[in-house]
C-alpha positions as semicolon CSV with decimal commas, in nm:
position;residue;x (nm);y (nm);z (nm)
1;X;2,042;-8,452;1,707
2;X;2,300;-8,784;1,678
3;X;2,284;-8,911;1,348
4;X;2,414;-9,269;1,274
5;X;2,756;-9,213;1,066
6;X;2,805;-8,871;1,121
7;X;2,985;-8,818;1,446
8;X;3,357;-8,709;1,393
9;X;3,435;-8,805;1,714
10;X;3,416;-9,158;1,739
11;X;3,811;-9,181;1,725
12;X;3,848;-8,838;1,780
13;X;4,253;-8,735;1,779
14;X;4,227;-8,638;2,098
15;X;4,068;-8,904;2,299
16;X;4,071;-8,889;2,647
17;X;4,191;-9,237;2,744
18;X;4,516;-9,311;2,937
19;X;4,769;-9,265;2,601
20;X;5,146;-9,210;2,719
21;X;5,209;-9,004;2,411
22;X;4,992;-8,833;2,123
23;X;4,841;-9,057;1,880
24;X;4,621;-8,924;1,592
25;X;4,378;-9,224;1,455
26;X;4,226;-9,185;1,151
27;X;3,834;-9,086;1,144
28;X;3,592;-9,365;1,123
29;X;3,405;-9,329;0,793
30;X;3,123;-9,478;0,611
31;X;3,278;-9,769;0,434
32;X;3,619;-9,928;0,508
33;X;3,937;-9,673;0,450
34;X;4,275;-9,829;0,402
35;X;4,397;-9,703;0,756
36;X;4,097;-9,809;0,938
37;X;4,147;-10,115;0,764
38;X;4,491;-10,142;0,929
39;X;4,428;-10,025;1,245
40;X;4,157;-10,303;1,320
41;X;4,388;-10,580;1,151
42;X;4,670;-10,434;1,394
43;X;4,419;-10,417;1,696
44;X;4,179;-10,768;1,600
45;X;4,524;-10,974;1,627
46;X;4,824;-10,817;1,794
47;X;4,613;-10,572;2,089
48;X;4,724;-10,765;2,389
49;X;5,067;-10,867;2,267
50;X;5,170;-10,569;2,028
51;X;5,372;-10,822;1,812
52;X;5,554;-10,679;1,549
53;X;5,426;-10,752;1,165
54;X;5,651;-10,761;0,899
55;X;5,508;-10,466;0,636
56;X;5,489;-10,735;0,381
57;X;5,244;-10,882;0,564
58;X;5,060;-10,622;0,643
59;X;5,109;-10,488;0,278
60;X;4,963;-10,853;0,174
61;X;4,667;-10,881;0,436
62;X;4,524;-10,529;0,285
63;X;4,539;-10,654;-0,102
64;X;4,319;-10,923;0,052
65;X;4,090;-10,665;0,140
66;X;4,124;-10,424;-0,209
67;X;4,402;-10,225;-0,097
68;X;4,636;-10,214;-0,372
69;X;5,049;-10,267;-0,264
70;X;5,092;-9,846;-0,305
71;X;4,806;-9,785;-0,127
72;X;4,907;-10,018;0,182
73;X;5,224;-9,896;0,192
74;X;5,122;-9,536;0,193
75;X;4,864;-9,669;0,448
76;X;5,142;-9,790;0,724
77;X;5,397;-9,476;0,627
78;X;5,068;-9,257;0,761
79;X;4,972;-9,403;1,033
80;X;5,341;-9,451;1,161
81;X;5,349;-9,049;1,089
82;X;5,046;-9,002;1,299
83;X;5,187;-9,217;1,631
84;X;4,976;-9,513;1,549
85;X;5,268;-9,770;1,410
86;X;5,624;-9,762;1,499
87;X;5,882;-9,954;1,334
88;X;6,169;-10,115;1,362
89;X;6,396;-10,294;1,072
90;X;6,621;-10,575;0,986
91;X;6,847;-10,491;0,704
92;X;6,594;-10,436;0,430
93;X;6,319;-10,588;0,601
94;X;6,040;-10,356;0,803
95;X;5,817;-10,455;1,078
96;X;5,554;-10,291;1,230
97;X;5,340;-10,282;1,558
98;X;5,091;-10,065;1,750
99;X;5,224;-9,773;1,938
100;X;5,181;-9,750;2,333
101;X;4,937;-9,530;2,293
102;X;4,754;-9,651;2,017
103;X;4,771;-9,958;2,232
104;X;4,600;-9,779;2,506
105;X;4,326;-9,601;2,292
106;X;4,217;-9,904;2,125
107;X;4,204;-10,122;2,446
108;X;3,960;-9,836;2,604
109;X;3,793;-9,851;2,297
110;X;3,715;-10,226;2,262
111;X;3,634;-10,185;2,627
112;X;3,325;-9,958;2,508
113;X;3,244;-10,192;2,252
114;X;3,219;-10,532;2,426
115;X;3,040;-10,366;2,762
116;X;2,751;-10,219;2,525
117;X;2,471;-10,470;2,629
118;X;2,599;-10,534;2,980
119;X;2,367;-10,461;3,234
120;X;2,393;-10,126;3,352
121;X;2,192;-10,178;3,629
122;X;1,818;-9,977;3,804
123;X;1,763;-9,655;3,638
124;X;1,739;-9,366;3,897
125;X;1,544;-9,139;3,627
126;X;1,811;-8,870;3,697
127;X;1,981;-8,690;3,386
128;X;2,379;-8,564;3,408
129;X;2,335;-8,202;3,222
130;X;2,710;-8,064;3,101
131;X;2,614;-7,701;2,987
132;X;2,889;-7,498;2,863
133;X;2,959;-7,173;2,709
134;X;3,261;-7,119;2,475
135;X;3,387;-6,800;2,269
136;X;3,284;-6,813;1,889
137;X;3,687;-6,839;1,795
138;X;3,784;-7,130;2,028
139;X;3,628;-7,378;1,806
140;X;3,926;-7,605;1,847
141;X;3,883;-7,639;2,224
142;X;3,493;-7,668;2,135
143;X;3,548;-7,932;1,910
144;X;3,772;-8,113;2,176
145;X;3,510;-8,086;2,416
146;X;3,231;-8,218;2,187
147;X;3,449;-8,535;2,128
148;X;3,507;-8,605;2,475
149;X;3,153;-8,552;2,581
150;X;3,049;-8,801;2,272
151;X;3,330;-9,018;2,393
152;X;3,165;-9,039;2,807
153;X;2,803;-9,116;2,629
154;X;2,663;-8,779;2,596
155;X;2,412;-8,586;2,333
156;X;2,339;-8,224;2,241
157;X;1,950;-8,128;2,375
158;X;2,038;-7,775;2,305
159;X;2,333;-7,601;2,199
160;X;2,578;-7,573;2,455
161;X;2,369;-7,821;2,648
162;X;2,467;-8,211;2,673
163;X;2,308;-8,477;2,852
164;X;2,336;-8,852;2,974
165;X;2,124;-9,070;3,202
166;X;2,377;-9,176;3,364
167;X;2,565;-8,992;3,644
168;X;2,975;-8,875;3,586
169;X;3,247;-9,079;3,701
170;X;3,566;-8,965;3,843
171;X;3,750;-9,073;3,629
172;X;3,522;-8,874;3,339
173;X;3,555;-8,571;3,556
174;X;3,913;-8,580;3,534
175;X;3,904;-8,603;3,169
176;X;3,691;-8,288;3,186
177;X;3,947;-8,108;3,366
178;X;4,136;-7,830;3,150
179;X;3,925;-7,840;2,877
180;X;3,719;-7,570;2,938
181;X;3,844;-7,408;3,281
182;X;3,584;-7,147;3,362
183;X;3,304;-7,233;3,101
184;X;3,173;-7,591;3,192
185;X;2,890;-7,663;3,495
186;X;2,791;-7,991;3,548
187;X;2,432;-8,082;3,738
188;X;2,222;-8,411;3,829
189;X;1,893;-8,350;3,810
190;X;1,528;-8,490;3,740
191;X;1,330;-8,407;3,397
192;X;1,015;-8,226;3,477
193;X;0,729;-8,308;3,276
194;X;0,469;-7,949;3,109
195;X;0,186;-8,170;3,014
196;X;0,339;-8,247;2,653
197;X;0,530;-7,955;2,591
198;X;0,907;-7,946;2,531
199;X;1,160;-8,130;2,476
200;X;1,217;-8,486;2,642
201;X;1,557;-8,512;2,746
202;X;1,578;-8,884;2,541
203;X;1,506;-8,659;2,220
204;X;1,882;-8,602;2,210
205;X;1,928;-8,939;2,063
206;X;1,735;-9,010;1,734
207;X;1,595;-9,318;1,868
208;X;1,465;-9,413;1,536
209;X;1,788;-9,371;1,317
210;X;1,906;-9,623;1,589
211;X;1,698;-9,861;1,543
212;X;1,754;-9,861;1,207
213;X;2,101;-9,912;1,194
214;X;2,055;-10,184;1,476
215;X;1,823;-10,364;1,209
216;X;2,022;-10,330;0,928
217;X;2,324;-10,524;1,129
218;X;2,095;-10,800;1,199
219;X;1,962;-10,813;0,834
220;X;2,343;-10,839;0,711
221;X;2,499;-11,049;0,974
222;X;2,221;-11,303;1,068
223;X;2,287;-11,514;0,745
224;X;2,606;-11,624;0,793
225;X;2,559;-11,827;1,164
226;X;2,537;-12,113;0,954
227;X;2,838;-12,106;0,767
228;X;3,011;-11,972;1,066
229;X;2,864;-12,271;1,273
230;X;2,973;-12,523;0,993
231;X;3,332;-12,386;0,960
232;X;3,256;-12,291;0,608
233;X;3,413;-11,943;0,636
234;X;3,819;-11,970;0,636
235;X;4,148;-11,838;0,526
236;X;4,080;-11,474;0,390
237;X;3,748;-11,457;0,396
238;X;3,760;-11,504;0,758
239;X;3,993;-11,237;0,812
240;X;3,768;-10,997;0,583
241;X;3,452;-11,071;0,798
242;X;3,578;-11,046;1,104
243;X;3,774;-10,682;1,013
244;X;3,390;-10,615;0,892
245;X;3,182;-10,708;1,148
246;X;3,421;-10,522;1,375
247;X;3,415;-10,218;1,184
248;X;2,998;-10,195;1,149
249;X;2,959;-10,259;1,472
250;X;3,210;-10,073;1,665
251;X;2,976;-9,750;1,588
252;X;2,642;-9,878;1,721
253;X;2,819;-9,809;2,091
254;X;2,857;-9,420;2,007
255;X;2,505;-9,389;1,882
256;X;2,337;-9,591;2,145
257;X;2,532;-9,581;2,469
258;X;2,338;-9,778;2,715
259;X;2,064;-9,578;2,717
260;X;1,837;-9,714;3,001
261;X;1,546;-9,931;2,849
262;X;1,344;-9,714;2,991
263;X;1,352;-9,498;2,794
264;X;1,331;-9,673;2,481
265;X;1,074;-9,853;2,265
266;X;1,000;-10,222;2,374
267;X;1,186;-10,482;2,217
268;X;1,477;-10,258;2,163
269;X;1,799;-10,443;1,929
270;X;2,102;-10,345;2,131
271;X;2,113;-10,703;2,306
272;X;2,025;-10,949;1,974
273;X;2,305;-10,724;1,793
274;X;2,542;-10,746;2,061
275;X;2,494;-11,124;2,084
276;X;2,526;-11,127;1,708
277;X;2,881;-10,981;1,671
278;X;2,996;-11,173;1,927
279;X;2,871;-11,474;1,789
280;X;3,027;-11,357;1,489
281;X;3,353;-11,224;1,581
282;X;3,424;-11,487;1,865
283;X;3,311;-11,746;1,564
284;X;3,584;-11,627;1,333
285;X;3,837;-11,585;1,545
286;X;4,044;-11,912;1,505
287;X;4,009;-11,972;1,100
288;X;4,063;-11,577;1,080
289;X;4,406;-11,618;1,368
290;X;4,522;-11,915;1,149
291;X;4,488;-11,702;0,798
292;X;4,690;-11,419;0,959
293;X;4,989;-11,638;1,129
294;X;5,017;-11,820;0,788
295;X;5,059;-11,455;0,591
296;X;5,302;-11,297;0,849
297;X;5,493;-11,617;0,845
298;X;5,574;-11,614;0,481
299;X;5,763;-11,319;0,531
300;X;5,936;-11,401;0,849
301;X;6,111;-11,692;1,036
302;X;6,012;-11,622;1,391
303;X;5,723;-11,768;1,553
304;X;5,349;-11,636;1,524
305;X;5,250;-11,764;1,857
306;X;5,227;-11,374;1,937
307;X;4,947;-11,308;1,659
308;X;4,600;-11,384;1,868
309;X;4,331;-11,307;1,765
310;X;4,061;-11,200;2,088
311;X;3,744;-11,248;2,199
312;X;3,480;-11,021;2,284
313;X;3,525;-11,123;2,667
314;X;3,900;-11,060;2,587
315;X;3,861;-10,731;2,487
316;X;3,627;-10,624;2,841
317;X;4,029;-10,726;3,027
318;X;4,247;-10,646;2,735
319;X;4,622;-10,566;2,902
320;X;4,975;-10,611;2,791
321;X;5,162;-10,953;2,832
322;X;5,489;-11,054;2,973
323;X;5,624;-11,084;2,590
324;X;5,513;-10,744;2,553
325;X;5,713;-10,580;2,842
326;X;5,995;-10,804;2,755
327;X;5,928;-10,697;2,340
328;X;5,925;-10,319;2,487
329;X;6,288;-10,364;2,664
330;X;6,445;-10,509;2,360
331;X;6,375;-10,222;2,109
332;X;6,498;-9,921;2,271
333;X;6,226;-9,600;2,231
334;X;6,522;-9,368;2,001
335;X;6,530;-9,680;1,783
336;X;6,143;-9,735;1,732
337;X;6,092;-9,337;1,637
338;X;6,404;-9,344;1,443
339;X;6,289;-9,692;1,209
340;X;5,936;-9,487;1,249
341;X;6,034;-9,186;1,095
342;X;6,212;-9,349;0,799
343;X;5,922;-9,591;0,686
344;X;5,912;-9,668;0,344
345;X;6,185;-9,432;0,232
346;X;6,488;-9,460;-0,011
347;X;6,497;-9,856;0,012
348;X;6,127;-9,884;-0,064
349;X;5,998;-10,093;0,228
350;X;5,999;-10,460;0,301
């Protein structure tokens, strides 16, 4: 059974999404880690542009959020290591931006996130069952198939025996494809009822754990509409709410993914909580875009125009920009590994 917080695979290192080259992200957690931290700064203000940050900046934005100066730095050397940053320098100076392919994992992601309370449309009461059978010692190609499956919406019923309402895509077959060659069978089919007995096929999904966590996002975010209304909330602050709203709610998709209403209890939170981020995230996003342009340009001279911060609409259409392609053409790919590779070394950073 799903339970809230404790699914590794809600980044999972090998997501299936349309990445050019390997990228590792780091594993969502309970709580805010310093390279979560950084990825959503990265991704909440430079997605759809992949502008370069000066590390300073970045260094600067994370004390604002309790990351000390080591600990940021050690932060962006990581996450360049793992395919997420690449860099690029001027003299002594560093600057940093999201990988292509972290690029294209987070915009896939984000997509997930804003389409969670769109409608998904008439239920045909027909379940998509994924049952497959793996030796004991592959438990790296079990785990990868486990993270996909979580990844297109699916729960374990049984052991070796994953289910979602909804029916497989194409494009989710694909993804399928390679992982398991031989040991996978996929079936559409309809749940029969034994008078009481059983299992019910929404039983896969702790309905109640759900709700809770939907709840407990309402509870925490609800109070600050007014302040957010009033443009009371500003500089830093805005920044550090907007990274958190962001980071509670980007799990609620993984642990409730559009399960038909249906099949749920009535007056079920997905849609109020949904509304709510977006009311607070879209809310924040100019104070919060203003904070960040003002940091980055203390520690450079070229224009912040590139720093936006996006909408939850954005994010549903989130592709790259003409200054991005043009951005890509200037900094050749043997530079971007080689700056990369050396971040943070004998001259100590930014």
């Amino acid at each position: 059974m799903t339970s809230p917080y404790d699914i590794e695979e809600i980044f999972p290192g090998d997501f299936p999404g349309d990445a050019v080259e390997p990228v590792l992200l780091p594993r969502r957690q309970t709580g805010n880690s310093p390279q979560g931290l950084a990825v959503t700064l990265l991704a909440d203000y430079t997605l759809r542009t992949r502008a370069w940050l000066p590390s300073a900046a970045i260094v600067a934005l994370l004390a604002e959020a309790g990351v000390s100066h080591a600990g940021a730095r050690t932060t962006i050397s990581r996450l360049a290591r793992r395919g997420v940053l690449e860099g690029s320098r001027r003299g002594r100076n560093s600057s940093y931006r999201l990988t292509e392919a972290a690029a294209s994992v987070l915009t896939a992601g984000g997509r997930a996130i804003a389409a969670t309370a769109t409608d998904t449309g008439p239920w045909d009461r027909r379940w998509t069952l994924i049952a497959f059978s793996l030796p004991q010692d592959e438990a790296t190609q079990r785990r990868e198939l486990r993270g996909r499956l979580r990844w297109l919406g699916f729960a374990p019923l049984y052991d070796g025996l994953w289910i979602s309402p909804h029916d497989l895509t194409d494009k989710a077959k694909a993804r399928l494809v390679g992982l398991a060659p031989g040991g996978v069978t996929v079936f559409r089919a309809d749940h029969v009822e034994l008078d009481g007995i059983g299992r019910k096929p929404v039983d896969a999904w702790d309905t109640t754990a759900i709700a809770r966590q939907y709840e407990a996002f309402l509870q925490r975010w609800s109070p600050l509409l007014p302040d957010i209304r009033a443009a009371r909330i500003t500089g830093a602050e805005a920044v550090r709410a907007r990274t958190e709203v962001m980071d509670t709610y980007r799990r609620l998709p993984y642990l409730d993914p559009r399960l038909p209403l249906d099949l749920l209890p009535p007056g079920w939170p997905r849609e109020p909580a949904r509304d709510l981020f977006a009311a607070v995230y879209d809310g924040l996003a100019a104070p919060a875009q203003d904070h960040v342009r003002a940091v980055a340009g203390g520690f450079t001279t070229d224009p912040p125009t590139l720093i936006r911060a996006h909408t939850v609409a954005d994010l549903l259409d989130c592709a790259p920009t003409p200054a991005d392609r043009e951005s890509r053409v200037r900094t050749p790919r043997a530079e971007r590994s080689r700056t990369a590779s050396r971040a943070f070394g004998a001259s100590g950073g930014s």
